[in-house]
C-alpha positions in Angstrom: 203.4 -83.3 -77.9 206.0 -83.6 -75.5 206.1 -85.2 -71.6 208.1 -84.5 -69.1 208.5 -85.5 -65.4 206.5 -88.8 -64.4 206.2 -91.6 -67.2 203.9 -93.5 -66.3 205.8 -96.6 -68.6 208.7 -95.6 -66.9 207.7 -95.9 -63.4 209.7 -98.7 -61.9 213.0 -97.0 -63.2 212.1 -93.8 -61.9 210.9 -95.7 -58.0 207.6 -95.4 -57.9 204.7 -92.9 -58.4 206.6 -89.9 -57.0 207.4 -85.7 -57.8 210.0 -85.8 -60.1 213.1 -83.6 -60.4 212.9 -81.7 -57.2 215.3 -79.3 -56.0 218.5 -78.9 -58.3 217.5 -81.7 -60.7 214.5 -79.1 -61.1 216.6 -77.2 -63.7 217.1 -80.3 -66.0 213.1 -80.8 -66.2 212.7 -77.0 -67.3 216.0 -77.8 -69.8 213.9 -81.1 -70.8 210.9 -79.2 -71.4 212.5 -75.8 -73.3 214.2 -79.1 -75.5 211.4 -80.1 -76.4 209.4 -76.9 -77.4 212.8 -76.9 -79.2 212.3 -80.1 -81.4 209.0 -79.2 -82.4 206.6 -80.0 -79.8 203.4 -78.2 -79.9 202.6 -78.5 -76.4 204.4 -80.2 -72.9 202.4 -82.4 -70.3 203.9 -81.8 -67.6 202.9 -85.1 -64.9 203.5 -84.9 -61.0 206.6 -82.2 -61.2 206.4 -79.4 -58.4 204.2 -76.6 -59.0 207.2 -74.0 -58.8 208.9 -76.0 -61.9 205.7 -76.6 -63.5 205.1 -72.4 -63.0 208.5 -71.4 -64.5 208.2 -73.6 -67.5 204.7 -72.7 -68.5 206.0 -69.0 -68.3 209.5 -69.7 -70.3 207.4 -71.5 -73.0 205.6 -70.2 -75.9 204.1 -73.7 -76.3 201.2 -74.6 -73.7 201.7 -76.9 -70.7 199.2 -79.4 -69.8 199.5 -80.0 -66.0 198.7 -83.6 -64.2 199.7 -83.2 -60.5 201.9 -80.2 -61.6 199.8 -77.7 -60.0 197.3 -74.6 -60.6 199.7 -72.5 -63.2 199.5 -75.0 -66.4 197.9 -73.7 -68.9 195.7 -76.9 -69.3 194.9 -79.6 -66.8 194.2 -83.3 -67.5 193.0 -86.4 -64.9 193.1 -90.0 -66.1 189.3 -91.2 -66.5 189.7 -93.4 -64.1 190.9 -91.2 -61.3 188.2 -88.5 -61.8 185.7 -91.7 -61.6 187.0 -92.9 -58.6 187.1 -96.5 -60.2 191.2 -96.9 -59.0 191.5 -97.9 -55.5 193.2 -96.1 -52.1 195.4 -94.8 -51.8 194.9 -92.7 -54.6 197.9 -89.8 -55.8 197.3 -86.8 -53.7 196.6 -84.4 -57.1 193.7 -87.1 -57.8 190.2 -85.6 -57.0 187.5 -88.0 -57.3 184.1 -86.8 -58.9 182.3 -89.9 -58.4 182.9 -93.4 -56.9 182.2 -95.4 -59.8 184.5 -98.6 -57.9 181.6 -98.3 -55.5 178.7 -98.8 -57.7 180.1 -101.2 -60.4 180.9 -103.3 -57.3 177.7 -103.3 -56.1 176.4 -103.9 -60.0 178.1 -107.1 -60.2 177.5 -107.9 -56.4 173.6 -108.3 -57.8 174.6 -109.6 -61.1 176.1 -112.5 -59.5 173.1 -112.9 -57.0 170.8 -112.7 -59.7 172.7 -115.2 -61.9 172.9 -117.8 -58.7 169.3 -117.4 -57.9 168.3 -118.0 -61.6 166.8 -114.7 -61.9 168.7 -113.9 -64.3 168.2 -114.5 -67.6 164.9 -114.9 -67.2 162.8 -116.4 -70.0 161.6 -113.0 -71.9 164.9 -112.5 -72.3 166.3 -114.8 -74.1 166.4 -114.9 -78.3 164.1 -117.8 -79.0 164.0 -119.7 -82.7 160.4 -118.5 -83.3 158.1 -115.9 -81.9 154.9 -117.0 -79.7 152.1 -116.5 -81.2 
């Protein structure tokens, strides 16, 4: 599998969380990607290109395209987990749609955890493992 546009283990060389190859740099992201299709790969992720690129290449290619933030004319769309969730905090990539707000409620889970541990509610006595079993 290939990837072009936005590596995320790249990301402080390429500036930041930003559209890559806009505008005439646009060609050498299609180039990268018809390379790759080239060399073998049996499918392209293409992550936070514009849509227009994202459209030609998935066109040009026999191979499918997996789109995240690179608009509606992938063949195949991925989110990271944790986006979807709603568990990485603001401001979040404009592609990101959130699904749930998981950040929101495993806050609040350990908000009570912690209460419950300081007020000795927690563990409470039939809940622990003892050595024998009352009889």
């Amino acid at each position: 599998m290939g990837h072009v546009g936005l590596t995320p283990q790249s990301v402080n060389v390429l500036g930041g969380y930003t559209v890559q190859r806009r505008g005439e740099t646009g060609e050498r992201l299609i180039q990268d990607a018809r390379d790759l299709e080239a060399a073998g790969a049996f499918a392209v992720v293409l992550e936070v290109v514009p849509a227009e690129s994202a459209k030609r290449i998935t066109a040009e290619l026999a191979s499918p395209t997996i789109g995240i933030g690179a608009g509606p004319d992938c063949d195949a769309q991925v989110m990271v987990g944790q986006d979807l969730a709603g568990l990485t905090p603001d401001p979040a990539p404009k592609f990101v749609k959130r699904y749930s707000n998981m950040r929101q409620v495993l806050s609040g889970a350990a908000r009570q955890f912690i209460a419950d541990v300081s007020s000795r509610n927690y563990p409470w006595r039939g809940s622990c493992i003892l050595l024998s079993m009352p009889s």
